[in-house]
Structure formats: structure tokens, C-alpha cells
C-alpha positions in Angstrom: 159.8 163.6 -3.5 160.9 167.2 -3.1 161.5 169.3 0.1 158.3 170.5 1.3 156.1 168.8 -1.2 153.7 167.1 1.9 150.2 166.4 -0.4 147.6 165.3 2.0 149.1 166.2 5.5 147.5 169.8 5.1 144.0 169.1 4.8 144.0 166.2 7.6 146.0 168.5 10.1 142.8 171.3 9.1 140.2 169.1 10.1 141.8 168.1 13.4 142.8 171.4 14.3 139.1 172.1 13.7 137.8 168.7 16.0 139.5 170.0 18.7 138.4 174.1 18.5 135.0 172.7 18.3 135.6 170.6 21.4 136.9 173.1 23.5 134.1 175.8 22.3 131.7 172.9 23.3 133.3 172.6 26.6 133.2 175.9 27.2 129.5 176.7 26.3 128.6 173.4 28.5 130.9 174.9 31.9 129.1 178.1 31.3 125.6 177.1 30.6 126.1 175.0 34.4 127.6 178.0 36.0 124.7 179.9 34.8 122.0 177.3 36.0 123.4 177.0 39.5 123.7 180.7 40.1 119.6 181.1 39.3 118.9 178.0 41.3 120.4 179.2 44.2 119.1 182.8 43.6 115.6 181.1 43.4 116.5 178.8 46.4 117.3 182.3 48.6 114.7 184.0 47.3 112.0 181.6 48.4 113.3 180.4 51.7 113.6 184.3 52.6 110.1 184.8 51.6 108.8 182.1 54.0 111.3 183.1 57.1 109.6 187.0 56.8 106.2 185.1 56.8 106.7 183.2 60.3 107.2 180.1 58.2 103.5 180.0 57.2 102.6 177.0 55.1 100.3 179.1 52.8 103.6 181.1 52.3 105.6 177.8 51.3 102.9 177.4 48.9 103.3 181.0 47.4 107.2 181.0 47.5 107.3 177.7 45.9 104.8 178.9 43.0 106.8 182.3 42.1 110.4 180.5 42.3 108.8 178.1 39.4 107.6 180.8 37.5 111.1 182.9 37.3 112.4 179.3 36.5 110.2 178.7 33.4 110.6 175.4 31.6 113.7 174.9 33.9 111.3 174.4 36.5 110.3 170.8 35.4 113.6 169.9 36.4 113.2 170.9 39.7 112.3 169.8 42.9 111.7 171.5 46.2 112.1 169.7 49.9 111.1 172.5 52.5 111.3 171.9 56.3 110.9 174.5 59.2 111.4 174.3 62.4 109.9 177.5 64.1 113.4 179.1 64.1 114.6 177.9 60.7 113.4 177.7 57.1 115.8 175.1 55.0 115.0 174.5 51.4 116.6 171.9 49.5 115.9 172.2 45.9 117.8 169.6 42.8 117.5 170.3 39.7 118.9 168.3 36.7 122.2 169.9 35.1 121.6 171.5 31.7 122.9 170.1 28.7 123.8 171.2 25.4 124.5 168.7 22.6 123.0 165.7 21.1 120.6 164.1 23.2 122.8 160.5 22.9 125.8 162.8 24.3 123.7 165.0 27.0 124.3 162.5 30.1 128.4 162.1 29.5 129.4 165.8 28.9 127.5 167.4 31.5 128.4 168.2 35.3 126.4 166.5 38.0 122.9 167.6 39.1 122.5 170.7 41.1 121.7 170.0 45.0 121.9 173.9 47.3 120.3 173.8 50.6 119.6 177.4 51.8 118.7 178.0 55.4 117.1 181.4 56.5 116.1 182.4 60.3 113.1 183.1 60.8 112.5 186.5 61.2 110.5 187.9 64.2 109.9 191.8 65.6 110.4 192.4 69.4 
């Protein structure tokens, strides 16, 4: 065998090389697309619970604040569940929502981060 005469080392060394781009682009894409779900979440979550604190905590407000945060979160909003509790001084909303996913659906549940759990708390807001 001559010096540098390697048949068959350069094709296998390719298809790794490409196994592991396509992994790290695939982690990439899979931190960003969670980054980018909890930031509107919590957005959402703020949004809402600062809606109901201006209202006095009104129920009918929880009930319209709820309504509009599901609409800004689309299809996401399936995903997502709402807990809301006042207490006259406080509005706290806990809202989860299932981590995105990209990937095969036989893959989605080991590659992703865990679900998304924010609690926001707002005072209530009152004039004097």
C-alpha cells in the first residue's frame, strides 16, 4: 500500500463530519425554538396578570385577559394552561405550557427542555 493511498476512510470521515453538524444545527434550532417559547409565555403571562391588577382584579376581567393571551398564543395556546388567584392586593398567574419540539415525533419527548412553569404576580392597582 502506498503513502497516502487511504480508500474508504474519506467517504466514512464525510458522513460523520456531517452526523454531527446536523446534530449540533438540531440542537441549536431546539435551544432556540425553547428560548423563544418561554419569552412569549411570560410576555403573555405579564400581559394578562397586568390587565386584571388595572381592573381591581375583576373576575369578568380574568375571563377577558385569559381569552386575549390565548389568542396572541395561537395553536400554542392548546398547550397551555392558566391557574389565576387574587387576593385583593395581588393578582398571581401561573400558566405551563408544554416545551416545543422540533423533530420526529418518536424523538420530541428526549431532546426537548422541560415544560414551561412562570408565575407572575402584579399589585393591584388602586387611585387615591
Amino acid at each position: 500500500m502506498a503513502v497516502g493511498d487511504e480508500r474508504g476512510s474519506g467517504p466514512l470521515s464525510a458522513w460523520f463530519g456531517l452526523i454531527v453538524f446536523l446534530s449540533l444545527l438540531f440542537g441549536g434550532v431546539q435551544i432556540l425554538l425553547n428560548l423563544y417559547a418561554t419569552s412569549v409565555v411570560t410576555s403573555v403571562s405579564y400581559d394578562a396578570a397586568r390587565r386584571v391588577a388595572a381592573s381591581d382584579g375583576d373576575p369578568a376581567a380574568v375571563a377577558t385577559a385569559e381569552a386575549e393571551a390565548r389568542e396572541t398564543l395561537g395553536r400554542y395556546a392548546e398547550q397551555v394552561s392558566f391557574e389565576w388567584s387574587t387576593d385583593g392586593e395581588v393578582v398571581a398567574l401561573r400558566v405551563r405550557a408544554q416545551s416545543p419540539a422540533v423533530g420526529l415525533p418518536a424523538t420530541a419527548g428526549r431532546f426537548t427542555f422541560g415544560d414551561i412553569d412562570r408565575t407572575v404576580r402584579v399589585r393591584v392597582e388602586r387611585f387615591r
